[in-house]
ChimeraX commands (.cxc) that place a marker at each C-alpha (Angstrom):
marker #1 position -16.27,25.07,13.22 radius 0.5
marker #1 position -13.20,25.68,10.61 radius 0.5
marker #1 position -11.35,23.06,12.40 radius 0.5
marker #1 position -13.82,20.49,12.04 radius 0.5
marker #1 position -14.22,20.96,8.46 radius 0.5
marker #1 position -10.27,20.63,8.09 radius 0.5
marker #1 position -10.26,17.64,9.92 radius 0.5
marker #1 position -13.24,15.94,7.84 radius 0.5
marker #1 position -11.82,16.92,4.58 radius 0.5
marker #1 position -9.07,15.20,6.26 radius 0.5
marker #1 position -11.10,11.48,6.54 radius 0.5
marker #1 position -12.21,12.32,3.25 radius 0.5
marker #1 position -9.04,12.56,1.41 radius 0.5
marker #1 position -7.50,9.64,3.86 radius 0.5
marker #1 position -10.15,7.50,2.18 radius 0.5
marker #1 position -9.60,8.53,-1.36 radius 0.5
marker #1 position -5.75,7.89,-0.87 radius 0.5
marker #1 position -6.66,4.00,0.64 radius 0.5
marker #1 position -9.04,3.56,-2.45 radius 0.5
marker #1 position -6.25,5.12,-4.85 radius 0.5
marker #1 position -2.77,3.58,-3.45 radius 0.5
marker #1 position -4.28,0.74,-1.78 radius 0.5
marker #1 position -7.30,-0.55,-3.53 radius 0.5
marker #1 position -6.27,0.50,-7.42 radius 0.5
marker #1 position -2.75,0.43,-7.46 radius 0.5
marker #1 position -2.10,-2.53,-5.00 radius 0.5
marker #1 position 0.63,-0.59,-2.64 radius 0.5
marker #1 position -0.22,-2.66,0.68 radius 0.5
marker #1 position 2.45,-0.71,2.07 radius 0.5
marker #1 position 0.56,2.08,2.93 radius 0.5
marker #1 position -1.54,0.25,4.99 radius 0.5
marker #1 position 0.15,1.24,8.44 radius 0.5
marker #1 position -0.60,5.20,7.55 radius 0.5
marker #1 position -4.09,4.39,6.90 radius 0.5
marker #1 position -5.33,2.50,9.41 radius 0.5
marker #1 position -4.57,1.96,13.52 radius 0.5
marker #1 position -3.13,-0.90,14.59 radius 0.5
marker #1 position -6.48,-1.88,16.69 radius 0.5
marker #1 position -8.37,-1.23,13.09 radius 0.5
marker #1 position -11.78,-3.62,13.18 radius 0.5
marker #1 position -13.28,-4.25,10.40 radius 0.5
marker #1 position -17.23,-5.43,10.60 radius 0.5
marker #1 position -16.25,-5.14,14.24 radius 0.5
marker #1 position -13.74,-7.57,14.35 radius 0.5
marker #1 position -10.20,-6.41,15.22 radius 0.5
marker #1 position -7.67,-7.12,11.85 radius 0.5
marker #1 position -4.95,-4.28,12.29 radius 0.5
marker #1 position -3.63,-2.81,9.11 radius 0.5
marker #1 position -2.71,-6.58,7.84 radius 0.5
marker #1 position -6.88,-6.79,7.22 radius 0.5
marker #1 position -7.05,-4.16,4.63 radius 0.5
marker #1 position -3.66,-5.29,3.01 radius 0.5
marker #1 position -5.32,-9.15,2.93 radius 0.5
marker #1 position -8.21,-7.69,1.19 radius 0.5
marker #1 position -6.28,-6.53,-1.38 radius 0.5
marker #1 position -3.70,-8.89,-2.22 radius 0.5
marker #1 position -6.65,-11.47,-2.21 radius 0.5
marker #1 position -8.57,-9.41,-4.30 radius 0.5
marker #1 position -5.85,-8.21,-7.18 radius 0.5
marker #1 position -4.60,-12.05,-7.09 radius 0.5
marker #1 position -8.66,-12.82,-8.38 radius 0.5
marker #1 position -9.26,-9.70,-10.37 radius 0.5
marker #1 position -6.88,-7.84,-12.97 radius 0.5
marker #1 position -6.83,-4.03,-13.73 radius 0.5
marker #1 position -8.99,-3.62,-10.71 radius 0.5
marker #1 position -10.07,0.43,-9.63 radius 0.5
marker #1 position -12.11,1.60,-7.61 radius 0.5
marker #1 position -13.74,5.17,-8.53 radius 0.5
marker #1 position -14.42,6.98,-5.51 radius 0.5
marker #1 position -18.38,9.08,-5.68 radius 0.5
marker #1 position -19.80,10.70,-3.08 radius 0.5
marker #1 position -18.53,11.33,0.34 radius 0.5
marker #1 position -19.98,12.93,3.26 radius 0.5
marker #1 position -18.48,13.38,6.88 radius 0.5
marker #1 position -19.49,14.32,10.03 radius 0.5
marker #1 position -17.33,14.34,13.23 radius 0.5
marker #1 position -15.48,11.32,12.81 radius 0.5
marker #1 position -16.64,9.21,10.44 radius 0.5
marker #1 position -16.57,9.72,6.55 radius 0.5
marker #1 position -19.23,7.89,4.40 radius 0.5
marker #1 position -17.54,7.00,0.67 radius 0.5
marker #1 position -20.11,5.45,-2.32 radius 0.5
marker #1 position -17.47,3.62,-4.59 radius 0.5
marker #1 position -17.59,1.73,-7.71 radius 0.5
marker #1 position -15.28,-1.38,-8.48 radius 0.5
marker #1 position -13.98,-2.43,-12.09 radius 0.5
marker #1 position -11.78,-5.42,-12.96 radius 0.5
marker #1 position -11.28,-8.56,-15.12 radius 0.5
marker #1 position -11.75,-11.57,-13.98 radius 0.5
marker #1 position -8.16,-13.82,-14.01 radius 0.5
marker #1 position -7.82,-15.62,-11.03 radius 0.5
marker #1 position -10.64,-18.27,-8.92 radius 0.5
marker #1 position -13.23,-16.20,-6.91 radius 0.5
marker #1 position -15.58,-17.36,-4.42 radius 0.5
marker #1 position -15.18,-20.64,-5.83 radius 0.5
marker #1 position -15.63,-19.87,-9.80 radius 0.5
marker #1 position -12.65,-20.23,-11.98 radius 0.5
marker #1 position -11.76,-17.42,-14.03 radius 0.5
marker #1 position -14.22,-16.56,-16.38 radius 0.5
marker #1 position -12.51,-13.50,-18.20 radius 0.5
marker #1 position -15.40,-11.31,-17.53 radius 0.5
marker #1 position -15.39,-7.49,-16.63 radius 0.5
marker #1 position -17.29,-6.95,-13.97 radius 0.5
marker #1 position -18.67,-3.63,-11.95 radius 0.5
marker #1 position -20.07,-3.55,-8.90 radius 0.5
marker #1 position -20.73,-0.66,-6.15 radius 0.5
marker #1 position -20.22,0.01,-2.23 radius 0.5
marker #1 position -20.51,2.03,0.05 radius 0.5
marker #1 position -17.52,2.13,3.01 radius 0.5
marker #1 position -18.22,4.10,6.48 radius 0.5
marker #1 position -15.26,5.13,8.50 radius 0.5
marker #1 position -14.17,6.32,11.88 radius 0.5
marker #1 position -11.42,7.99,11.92 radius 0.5
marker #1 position -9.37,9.24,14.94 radius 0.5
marker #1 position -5.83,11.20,15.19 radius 0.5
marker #1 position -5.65,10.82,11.39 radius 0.5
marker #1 position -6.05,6.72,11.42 radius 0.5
marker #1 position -9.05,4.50,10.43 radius 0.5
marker #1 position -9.98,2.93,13.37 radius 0.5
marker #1 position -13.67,1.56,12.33 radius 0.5
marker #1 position -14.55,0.26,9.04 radius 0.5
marker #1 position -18.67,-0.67,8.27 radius 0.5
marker #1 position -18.79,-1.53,4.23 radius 0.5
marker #1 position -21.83,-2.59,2.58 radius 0.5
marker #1 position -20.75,-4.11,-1.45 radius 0.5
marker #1 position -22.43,-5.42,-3.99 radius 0.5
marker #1 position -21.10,-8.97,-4.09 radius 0.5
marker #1 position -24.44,-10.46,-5.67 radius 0.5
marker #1 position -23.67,-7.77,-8.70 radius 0.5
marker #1 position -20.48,-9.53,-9.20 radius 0.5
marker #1 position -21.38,-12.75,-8.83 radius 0.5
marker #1 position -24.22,-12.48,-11.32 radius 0.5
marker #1 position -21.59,-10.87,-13.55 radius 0.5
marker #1 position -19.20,-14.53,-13.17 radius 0.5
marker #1 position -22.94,-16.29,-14.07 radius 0.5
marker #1 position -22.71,-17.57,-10.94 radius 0.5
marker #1 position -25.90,-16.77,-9.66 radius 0.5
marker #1 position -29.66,-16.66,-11.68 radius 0.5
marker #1 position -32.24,-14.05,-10.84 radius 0.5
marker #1 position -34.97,-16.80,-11.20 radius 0.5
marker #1 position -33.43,-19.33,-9.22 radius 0.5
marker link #1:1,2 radius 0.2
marker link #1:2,3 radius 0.2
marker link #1:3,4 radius 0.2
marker link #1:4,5 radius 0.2
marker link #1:5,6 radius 0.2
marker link #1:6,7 radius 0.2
marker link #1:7,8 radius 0.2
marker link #1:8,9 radius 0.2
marker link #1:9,10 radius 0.2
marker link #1:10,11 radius 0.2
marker link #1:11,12 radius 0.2
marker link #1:12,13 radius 0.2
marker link #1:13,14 radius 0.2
marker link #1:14,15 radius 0.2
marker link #1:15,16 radius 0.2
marker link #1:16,17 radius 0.2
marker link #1:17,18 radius 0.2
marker link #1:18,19 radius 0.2
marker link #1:19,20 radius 0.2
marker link #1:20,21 radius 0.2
marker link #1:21,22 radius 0.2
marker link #1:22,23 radius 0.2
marker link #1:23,24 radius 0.2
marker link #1:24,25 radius 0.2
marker link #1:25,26 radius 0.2
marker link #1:26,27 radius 0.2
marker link #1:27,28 radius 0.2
marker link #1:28,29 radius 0.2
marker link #1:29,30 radius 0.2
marker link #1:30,31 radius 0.2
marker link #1:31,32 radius 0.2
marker link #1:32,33 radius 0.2
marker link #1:33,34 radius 0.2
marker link #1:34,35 radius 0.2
marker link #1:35,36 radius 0.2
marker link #1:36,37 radius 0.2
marker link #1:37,38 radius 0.2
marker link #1:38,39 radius 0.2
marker link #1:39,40 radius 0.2
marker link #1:40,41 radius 0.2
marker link #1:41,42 radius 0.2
marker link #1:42,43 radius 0.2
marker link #1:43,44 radius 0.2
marker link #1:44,45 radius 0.2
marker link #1:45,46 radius 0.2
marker link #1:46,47 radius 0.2
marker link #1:47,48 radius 0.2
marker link #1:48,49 radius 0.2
marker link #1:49,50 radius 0.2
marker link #1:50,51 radius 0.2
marker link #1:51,52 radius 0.2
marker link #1:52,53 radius 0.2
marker link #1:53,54 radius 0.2
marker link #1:54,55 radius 0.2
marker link #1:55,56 radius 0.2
marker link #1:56,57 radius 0.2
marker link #1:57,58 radius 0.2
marker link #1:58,59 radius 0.2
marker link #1:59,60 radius 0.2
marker link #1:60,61 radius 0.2
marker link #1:61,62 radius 0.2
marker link #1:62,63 radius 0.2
marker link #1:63,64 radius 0.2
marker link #1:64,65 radius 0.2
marker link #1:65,66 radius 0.2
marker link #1:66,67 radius 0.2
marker link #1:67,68 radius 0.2
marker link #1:68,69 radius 0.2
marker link #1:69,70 radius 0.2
marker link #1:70,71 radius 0.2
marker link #1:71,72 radius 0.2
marker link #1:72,73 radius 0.2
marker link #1:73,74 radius 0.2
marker link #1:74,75 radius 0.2
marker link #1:75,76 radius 0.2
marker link #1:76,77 radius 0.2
marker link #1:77,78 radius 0.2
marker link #1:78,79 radius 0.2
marker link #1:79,80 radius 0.2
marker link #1:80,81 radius 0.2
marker link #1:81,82 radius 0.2
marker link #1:82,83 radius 0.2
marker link #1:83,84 radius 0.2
marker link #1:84,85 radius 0.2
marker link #1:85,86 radius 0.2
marker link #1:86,87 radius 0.2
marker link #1:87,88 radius 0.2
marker link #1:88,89 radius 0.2
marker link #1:89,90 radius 0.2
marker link #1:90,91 radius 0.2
marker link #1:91,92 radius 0.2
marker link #1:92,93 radius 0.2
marker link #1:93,94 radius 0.2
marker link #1:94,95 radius 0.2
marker link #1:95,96 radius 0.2
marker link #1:96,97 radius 0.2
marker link #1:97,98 radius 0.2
marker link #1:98,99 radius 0.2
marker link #1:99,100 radius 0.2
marker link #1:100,101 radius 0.2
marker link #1:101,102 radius 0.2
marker link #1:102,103 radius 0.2
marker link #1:103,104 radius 0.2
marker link #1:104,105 radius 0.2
marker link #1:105,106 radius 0.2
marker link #1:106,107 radius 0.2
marker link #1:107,108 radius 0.2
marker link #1:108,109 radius 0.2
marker link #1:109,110 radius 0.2
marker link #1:110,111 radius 0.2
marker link #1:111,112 radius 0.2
marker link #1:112,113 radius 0.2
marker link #1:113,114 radius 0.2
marker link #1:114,115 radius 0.2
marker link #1:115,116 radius 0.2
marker link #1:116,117 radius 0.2
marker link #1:117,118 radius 0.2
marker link #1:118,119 radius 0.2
marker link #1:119,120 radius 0.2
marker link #1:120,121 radius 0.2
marker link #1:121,122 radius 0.2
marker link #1:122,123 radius 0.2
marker link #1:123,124 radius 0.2
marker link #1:124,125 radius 0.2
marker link #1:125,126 radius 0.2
marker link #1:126,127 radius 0.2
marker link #1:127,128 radius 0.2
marker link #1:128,129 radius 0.2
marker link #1:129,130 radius 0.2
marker link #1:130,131 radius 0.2
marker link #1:131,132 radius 0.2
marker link #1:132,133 radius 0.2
marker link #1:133,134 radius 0.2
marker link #1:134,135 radius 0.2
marker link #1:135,136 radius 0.2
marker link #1:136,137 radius 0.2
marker link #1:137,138 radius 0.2
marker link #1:138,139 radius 0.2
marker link #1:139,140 radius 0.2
marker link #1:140,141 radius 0.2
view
C-alpha cells in the first residue's frame, strides 16, 4: 500500500510542477517530462506539443497569468487537481480584443498518469466565467 501512496503523491506533485513551470511561468520546455508522447487530450492524441500550444496561446492572450493549484485527490493512476486561473487581459481572445480586464476563473484537470508521464488529460474550465469577465457574454441574454 506504501508504494501506491508514493507513486500518487507522485501524479500529484507532477501536476503541480505542469501548473507551476508550465502554466504560470510559461517554460514549454518541460513539456516532454510531463507528458508521453501519445498524450490525448479530451481524447484526442496531441503529444507534449498540445499542452505547450495551450500555453503559448494562452500567455500570448493573457498577461501575468497563474494558476493556483487547490485540492487534489488520486487514486491508482489518475490525479484529480481543482485550479484557479488569474491574468490580465492583453492580447485578442476568443474573438474579443483586449479589454484590460483581470479575470479569474476555475477548473478542474483529471489525469492518468503512467511510468511517471501524463498520458490522459479530462479538464472541465470555466470559460463562461471568463468570458462574462471580457463582457462578452450577458446572463439575461
Amino acid at each position: 500500500m506504501r508504494g501506491d501512496a508514493s507513486v500518487q503523491d507522485a501524479n500529484k506533485a507532477l501536476a503541480r510542477y505542469w501548473f507551476d513551470e508550465g502554466w504560470t511561468r510559461g517554460n514549454v520546455g518541460v513539456a516532454d517530462r510531463v507528458f508521453a508522447p501519445g498524450f490525448l487530450l479530451d481524447g484526442e492524441p496531441v503529444g507534449p506539443e498540445g499542452p505547450r500550444r495551450s500555453v503559448r496561446r494562452r500567455h500570448a492572450a493573457f498577461a501575468g497569468l497563474t494558476v493556483e493549484v487547490g485540492l487534489q485527490i488520486a487514486e491508482g493512476p489518475w490525479v484529480a487537481t481543482w485550479f484557479t486561473t488569474r491574468a490580465t487581459h492583453v492580447g485578442e481572445f476568443a474573438g474579443i480584443a483586449p479589454t484590460g480586464r483581470t479575470v479569474t476563473s476555475e477548473g478542474v484537470q483529471l489525469w492518468r498518469v503512467e511510468d511517471g508521464l501524463v498520458v490522459e488529460d479530462r479538464n472541465v474550465f470555466d470559460l463562461w466565467k471568463v468570458l462574462s469577465q471580457l463582457g462578452a457574454t450577458n446572463r439575461n441574454g
